[in-house]
Structures are given as C-alpha cells and as structure tokens.
DRENKEVO-502607 format. One record per residue (C-alpha): residue number from 0; residue in one letter; x, y, z. Coordinates in Angstrom, 3 decimals, padded with zeros to 6 digits, m for minus. Example, Ala and Ser with C-alpha at 12.3 -4.5 7.8 and 13.67 -1.06 7.14 Angstrom:
<sites>
SITE, nudren, torti, x, y, z
SITE, 0, A, 012.300, m004.500, 007.800 $
SITE, 1, S, 013.670, m001.060, 007.140 $
</sites>
This chain:
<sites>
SITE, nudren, torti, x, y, z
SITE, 0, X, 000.000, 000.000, 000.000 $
SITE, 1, X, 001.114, 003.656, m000.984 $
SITE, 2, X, 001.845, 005.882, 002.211 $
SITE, 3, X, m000.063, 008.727, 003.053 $
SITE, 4, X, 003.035, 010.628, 002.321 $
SITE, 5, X, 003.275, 009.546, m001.216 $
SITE, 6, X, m000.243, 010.541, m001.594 $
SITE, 7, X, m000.354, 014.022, m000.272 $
SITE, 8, X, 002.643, 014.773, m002.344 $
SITE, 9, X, 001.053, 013.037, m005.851 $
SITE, 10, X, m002.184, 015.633, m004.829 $
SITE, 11, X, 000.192, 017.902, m003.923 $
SITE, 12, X, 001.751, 017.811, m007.803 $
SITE, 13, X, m001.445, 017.667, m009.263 $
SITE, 14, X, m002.221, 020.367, m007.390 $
SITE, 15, X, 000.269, 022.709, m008.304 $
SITE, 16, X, 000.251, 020.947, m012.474 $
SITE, 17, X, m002.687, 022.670, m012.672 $
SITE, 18, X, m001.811, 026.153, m011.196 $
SITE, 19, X, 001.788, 027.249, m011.309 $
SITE, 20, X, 003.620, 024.143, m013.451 $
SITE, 21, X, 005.858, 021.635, m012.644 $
SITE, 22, X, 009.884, 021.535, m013.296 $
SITE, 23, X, 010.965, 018.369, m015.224 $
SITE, 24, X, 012.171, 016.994, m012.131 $
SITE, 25, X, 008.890, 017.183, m010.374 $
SITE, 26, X, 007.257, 015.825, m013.477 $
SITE, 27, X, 009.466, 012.929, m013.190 $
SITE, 28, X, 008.694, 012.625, m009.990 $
SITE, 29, X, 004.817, 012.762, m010.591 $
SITE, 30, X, 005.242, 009.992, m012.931 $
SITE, 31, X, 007.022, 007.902, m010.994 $
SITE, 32, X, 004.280, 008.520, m007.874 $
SITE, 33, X, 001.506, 008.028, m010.087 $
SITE, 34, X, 003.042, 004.722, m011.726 $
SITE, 35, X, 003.913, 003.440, m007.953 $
SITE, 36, X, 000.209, 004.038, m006.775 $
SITE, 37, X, m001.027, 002.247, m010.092 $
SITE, 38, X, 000.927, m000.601, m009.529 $
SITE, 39, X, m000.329, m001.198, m006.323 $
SITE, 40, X, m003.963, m000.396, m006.571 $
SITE, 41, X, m003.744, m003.274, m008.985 $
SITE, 42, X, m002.010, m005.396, m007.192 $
SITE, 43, X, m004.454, m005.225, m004.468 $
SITE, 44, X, m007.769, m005.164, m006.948 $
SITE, 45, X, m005.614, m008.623, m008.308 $
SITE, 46, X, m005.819, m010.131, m004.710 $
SITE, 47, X, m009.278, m009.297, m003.522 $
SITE, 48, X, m010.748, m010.263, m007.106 $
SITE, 49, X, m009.374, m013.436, m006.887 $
SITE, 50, X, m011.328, m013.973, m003.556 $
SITE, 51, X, m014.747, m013.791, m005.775 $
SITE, 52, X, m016.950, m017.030, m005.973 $
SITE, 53, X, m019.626, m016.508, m008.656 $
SITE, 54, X, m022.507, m018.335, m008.148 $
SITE, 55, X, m026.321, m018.509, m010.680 $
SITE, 56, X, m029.573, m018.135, m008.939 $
SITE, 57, X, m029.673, m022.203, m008.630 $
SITE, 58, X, m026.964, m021.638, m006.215 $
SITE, 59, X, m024.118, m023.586, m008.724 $
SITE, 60, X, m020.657, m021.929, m009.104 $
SITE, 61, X, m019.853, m020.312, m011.938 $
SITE, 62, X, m016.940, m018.318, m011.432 $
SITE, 63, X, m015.359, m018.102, m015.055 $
SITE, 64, X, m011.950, m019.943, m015.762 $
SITE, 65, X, m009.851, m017.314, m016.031 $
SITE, 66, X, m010.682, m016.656, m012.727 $
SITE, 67, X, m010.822, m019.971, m010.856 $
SITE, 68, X, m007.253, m021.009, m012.724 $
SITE, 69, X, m005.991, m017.740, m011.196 $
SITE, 70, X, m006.780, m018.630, m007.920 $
SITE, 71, X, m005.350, m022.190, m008.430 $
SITE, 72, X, m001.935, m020.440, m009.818 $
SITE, 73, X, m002.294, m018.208, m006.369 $
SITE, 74, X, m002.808, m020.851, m003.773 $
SITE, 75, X, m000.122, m022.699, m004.915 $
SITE, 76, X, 002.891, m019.981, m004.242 $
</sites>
C-alpha cells in the first residue's frame, strides 16, 4: 500500500500541475508517484478479485476460468 506521504505529495503535484507548473524533475517525480500508486492499486484489486466465488440463482458456481485457474496459480505460491 502507498503511504499517506506519497499521496499528499502526488495531490500535492497535481495540485500545483494545474496552477503554477511543474519543473521536469517534479514531473518525473509525478510519474514515478503516479506509476507506484497504479501498480499497487492493482495489485491489491488482483488479490481481492481473486477472492470472488460466482454463483447462478440455482446456487451452482460459476466463477469463469480465467478466474478460478488464477486462484489455483495463487494458492499454490
């Protein structure tokens, strides 16, 4: 998970994109934040997908196989 550091200073940027400008070196550093905070947010949407079960109104499961082979793949690391 991103800190609440790295966060207030990616608003922070943003922030300050949109009224005075960035110098390249800030803009590399916005990239970098932003790419961080990507990364992660999909790591963790990647793990708490991958707890899903979908079930039909019969109550079968019918999680698709892209999904349940993912899981598979997971528990066995």
């Amino acid at each position: 998970m991103i800190s609440d550091e790295k966060l207030d200073r990616i608003n922070e940027l943003a922030k300050r994109e949109k009224t005075t400008g960035l110098t390249p070196d800030e803009e590399d550093e916005q990239k970098n934040l932003r790419q961080e905070y990507l990364n992660n947010f999909r790591a963790s949407f990647n793990q708490q997908i991958q707890t899903v079960t979908v079930m039909d109104e019969e109550g079968k499961e019918v999680t698709p196989k892209k999904l349940r082979d993912a899981k598979k793949k997971r528990r066995s690391h």
